[in-house]
C-alpha positions in Angstrom: -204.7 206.5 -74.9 -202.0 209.3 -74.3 -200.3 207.3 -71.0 -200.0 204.6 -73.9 -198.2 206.7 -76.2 -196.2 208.7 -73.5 -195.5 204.8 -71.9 -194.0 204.4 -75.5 -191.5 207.3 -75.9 -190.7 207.4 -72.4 -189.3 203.5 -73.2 -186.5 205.0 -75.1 -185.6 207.5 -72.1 -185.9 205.2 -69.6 -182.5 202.8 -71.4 -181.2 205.7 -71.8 -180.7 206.6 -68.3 -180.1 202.5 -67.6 -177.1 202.8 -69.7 -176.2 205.9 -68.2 -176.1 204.1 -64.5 -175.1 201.2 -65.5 -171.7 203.1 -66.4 -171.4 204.4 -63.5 -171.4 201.3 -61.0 -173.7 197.9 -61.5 -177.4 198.5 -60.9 -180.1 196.6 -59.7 -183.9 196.6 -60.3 -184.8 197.9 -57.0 -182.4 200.5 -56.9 -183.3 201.6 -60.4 -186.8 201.3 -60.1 -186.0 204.0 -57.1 -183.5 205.9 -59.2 -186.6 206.1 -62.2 -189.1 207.3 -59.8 -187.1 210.2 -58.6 -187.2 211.6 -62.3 -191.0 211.3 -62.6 -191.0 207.9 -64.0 -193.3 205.5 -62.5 -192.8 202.3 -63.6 -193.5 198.7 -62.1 -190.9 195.9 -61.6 -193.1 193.9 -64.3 -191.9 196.8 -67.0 -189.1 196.9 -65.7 -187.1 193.6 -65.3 -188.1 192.9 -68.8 -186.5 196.0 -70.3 -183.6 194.9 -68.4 -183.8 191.2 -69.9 -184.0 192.9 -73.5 -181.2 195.2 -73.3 -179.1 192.0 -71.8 -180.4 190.0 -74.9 -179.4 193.0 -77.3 -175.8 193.2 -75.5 -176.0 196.4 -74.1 -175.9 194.9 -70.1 -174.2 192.2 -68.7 -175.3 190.4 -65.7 -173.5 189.1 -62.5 -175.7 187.3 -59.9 -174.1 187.8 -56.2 -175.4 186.4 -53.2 -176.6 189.5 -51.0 -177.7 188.5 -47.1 -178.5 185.0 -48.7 -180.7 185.9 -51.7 -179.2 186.1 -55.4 -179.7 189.3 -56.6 -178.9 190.4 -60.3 -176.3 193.1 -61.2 -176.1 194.6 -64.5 -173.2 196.6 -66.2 -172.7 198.0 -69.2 -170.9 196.4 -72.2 -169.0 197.9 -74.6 -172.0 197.9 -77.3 -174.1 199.4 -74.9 -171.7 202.1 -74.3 -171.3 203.0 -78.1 -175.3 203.2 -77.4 -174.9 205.5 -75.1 -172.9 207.8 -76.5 -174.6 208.2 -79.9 -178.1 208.7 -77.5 -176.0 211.2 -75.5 -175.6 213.0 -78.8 -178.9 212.5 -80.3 -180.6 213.7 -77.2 -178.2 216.9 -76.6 -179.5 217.6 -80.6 -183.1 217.0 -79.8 -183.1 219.1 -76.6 -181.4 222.2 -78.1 -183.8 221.7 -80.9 -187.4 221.6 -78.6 -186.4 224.0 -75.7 -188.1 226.9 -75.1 
């Protein structure tokens, strides 16, 4: 019961820090599942590649397919929608976190 709900807020965190690398440089699902388990966040491709197919239907990601050592593999950025997202999270967060520390 409490991985379900913890699966559930941890949803919102986990796009957040999509959107964050996405900014920086395209991203991949491989790499970001890696990126995702480095902060504590262990998550499977199956959860994954449809968050990333959501936030591409929503307009926050776009996606480029490139041909890497002959096998297409998916690139997403982020849009200009999904950078307005980001900011207001960025804010949002910053509130939340000064709010719940210690």
């Amino acid at each position: 019961m409490e991985d379900k709900i913890l699966r559930k807020l941890f949803l919102g965190f986990i796009q957040i820090h999509i959107l964050h690398h996405a900014k920086e440089h395209p991203i991949f699902g491989v790499w970001m599942l890696e990126e995702l388990r480095e902060h504590g966040y262990n998550i499977s491709s199956g959860t994954l590649y449809p968050i990333l197919h959501t936030m591409e239907a929503d307009g926050l990601l776009t996606k480029e397919e490139r041909n890497v050592e002959g096998k297409i593999r998916k690139y997403y950025s982020i849009t200009e929608k999904g950078n307005k997202v980001l900011m207001e999270a960025r804010k949002k967060a910053y509130e939340l976190f000064k709010e719940i520390k210690d």
